[in-house]
Each structure stands twice: as C-alpha cells, then as structure tokens.
N, C-alpha and C positions, 0 to 999 in steps of 0.2 A: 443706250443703244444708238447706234450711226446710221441713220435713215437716209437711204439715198433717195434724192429725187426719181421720181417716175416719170419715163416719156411716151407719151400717147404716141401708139403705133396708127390709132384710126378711128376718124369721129362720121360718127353715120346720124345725119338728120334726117326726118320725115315725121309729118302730120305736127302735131304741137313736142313731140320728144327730139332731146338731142343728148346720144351716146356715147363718150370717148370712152376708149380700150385703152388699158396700160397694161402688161405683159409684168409678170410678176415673179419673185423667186419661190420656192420652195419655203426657204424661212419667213417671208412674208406671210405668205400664207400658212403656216403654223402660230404666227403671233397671234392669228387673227381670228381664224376659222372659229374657235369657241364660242365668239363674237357674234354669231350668224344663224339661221333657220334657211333649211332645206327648200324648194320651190317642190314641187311636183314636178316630174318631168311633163312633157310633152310625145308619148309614143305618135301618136296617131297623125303626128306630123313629123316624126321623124321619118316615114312611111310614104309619106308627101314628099319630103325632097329625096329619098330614094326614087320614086316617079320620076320626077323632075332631071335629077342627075341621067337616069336614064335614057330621058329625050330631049334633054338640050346640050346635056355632058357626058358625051359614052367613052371620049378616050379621059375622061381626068376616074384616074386609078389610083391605086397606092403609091407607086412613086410619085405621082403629078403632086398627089394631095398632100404629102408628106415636103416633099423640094419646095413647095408654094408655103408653109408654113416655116421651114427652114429659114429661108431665105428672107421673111418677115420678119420671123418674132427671136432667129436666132434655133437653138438645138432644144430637143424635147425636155423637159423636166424629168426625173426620174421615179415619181411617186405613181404611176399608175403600176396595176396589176399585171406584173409580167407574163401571166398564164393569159389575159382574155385580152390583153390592148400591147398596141404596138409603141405609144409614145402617148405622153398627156401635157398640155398647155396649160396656162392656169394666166385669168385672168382680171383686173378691177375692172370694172365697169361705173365709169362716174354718170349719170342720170340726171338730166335735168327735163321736166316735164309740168307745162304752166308754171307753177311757182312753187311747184314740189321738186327738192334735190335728195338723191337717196345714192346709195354703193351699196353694188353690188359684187361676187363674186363668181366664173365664169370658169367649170374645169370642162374641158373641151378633149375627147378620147377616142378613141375607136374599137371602141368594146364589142368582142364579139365579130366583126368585119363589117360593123354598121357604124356607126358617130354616135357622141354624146353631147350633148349642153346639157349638164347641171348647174344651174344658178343657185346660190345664196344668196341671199339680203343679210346686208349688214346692220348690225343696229346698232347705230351713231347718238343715240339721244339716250338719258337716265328712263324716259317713260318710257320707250321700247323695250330697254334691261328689263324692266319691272313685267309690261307685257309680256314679255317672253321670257320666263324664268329659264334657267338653265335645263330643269330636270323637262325640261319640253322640247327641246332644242333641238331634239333627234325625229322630231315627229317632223312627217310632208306638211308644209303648207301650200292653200292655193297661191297665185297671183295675185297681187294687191293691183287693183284696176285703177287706182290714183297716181301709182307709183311705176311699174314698168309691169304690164298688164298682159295676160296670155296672148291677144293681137299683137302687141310690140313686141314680144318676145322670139313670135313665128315671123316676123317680119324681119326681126334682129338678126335669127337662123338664115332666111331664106340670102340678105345680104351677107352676111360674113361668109356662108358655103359659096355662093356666087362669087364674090370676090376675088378668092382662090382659084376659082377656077377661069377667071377673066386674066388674073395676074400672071397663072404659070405659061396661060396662052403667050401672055405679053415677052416672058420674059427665055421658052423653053429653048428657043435656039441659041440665045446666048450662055445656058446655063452650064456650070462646069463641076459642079462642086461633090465630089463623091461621097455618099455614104451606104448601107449597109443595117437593115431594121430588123427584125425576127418576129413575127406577130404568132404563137407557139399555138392560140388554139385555134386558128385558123393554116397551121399548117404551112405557113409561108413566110417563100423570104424575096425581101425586097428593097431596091436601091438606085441608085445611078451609078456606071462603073461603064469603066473604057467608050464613054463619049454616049452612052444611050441608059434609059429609065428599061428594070426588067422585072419584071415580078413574078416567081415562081410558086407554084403552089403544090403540096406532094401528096402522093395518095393514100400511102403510108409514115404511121407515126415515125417509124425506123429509118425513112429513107428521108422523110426531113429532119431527125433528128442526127444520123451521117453524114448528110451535107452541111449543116447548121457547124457541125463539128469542125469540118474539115475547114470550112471559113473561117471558122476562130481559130484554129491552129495556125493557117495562113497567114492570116493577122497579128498574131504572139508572134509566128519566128520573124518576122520584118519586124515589126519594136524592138523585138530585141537585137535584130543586125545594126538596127538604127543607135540604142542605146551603145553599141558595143564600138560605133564608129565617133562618139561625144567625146 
C-alpha cells in the first residue's frame, strides 16, 4: 500500500495537551477503523455549544458552516448517511499530553440539523489489541482521563466549532466558491450561488423533494452541454 503523507490542517494547545488534526480519506479510515473503540458521545455539550452558537454566532448557518469547512479541509467525504446529515469530515487526531502520545479518530457530521464529534481511539500497542479484543470493539467507552479526557474533549469541540466560525468571518467577503448540499431530513437545501450563502428549508416533503429535482436536472443538462463542447 502507498501511504501518503498527512498534512496537519491545525494544532490547538492548551493546559498540559497539544492536538494536531490531519484531514483524512475515506480509505484511510477503512484501513483503520477496526483498529479502534468507540468514545461515548458527549450530548449534553453538544446542547452547550448550540447555547453558545446561539449567542455569540447567530448568523454562522449552514452555508457559513459548510464554506468554513470547505475551504479548510477541501470537499465533504461521502460516507455519512444521506437521509439524516448533509456532509461528514473524518479526521486523525495526534495527542500528545505530559508524556502520554495516543491517536485518535475524529468523524465530525450534521446529523439530524445538529453536529456530531464521534471520536475513536486507536490502539497503536500489542497490549491495547489484547485490552480490547475485537468482539468488544462495538461497545461505548468512557474517556481515558490520562489520555484525551471528557474536559479536553469539550474544550477540543468548543475550539474547532469556534474556529469556523472566526474563519468564515475572516474570509466571507472574499469568498467565491459555489456549491449546492441537500440535508433530506431536515428538508433543506443549501449553498452559495450567484455571489450570496442561501439556505432554504420546505414545509413539504414534495416540495422539497421538486425542488431538490429540478436542481439536479439543472446541474445534469449543463455537464452535459459542457461534455458535449470537450
């Protein structure tokens, strides 16, 4: 196998931890993933930075949130669930904290018209394999407090969603880049197109699923005028 080098999009220090992000592909992440145990999510802070986004970030929306990710990490991965999320990220997380080093993995979603962080731990050592047999692999574990710990975790969140929406601030008047999402169980579509971010949401399945149509048709007969002029 031809392993490409990974380039860290973003390293976030604070307290004794320091985190680099590398942005991953899809076959990486299937080499791997068997590799790993589940973390537990975090609800009850994912409810926190809905607060938060509420009163410090009212206009970063779907398109903000989506173009600020774009523009970072490149185009969405294709493996999330097209019924409940609109685009999924997937990333390594290298860990160094006092004189513990650990990887983890990082699938980051919009399940539902809320956000996801699902982490994995990877287990990089023969005694970890052994710890963690396979046939347990599927089960939630907590947070390893030695290792990257429910605090560094929420802290991890509350940076990376801040981030994004410091960035799209930074960069939204220059931004040009068109694209076009379908989030199906939330009913909406959303994108940047003719020089503005729009996100429409319908009240009826029928009427977003009409419009959904008529955009893709739109889209097919210009590829195809385009192929036709090659």
């Amino acid at each position: 196998m031809n392993f490409q080098p990974l380039e860290s999009r973003m390293t976030i220090e604070f307290n004794d931890i320091k985190i680099k992000l590398y942005p991953i592909s899809e076959t990486l992440y299937g080499d791997i993933i068997s590799l790993t145990i589940p973390i537990h999510e975090n609800y009850t802070h994912y409810l926190r930075l809905i607060k938060y986004l509420g009163i410090y970030a009212p206009d970063f929306d779907y398109p903000r949130h989506y173009a600020a990710l774009k523009t970072l990490f490149g185009d969405s991965t294709l493996l999330y669930d097209y019924h409940k999320c609109s685009f999924e990220y997937i990333f390594l997380l290298k860990i160094n904290k006092k004189q513990t080093k650990s990887l983890y993995l990082l699938n980051y979603t919009d399940i539902k018209g809320s956000f996801c962080f699902l982490f994995h731990k990877i287990l990089i050592s023969q005694e970890e394999l052994i710890r963690y047999p396979e046939k347990h692999r599927c089960n939630l574990f907590e947070p390893l407090e030695h290792e990257f710990s429910k605090s560094d975790m929420e802290f991890f969140m509350n940076y990376f969603l801040f981030y994004l929406v410091g960035y799209i601030k930074t960069i939204e008047h220059q931004y040009r880049d068109e694209f076009i999402r379908y989030h199906n169980y939330c009913q909406m579509i959303y994108g940047y197109k003719d020089n503005h971010f729009f996100c429409n949401q319908y009240n009826s399945h029928d009427e977003y699923i009409n419009e959904k149509k008529k955009i893709t048709d739109q889209t097919a007969h210009l590829i195809l005028k385009q192929l036709i002029l090659l």
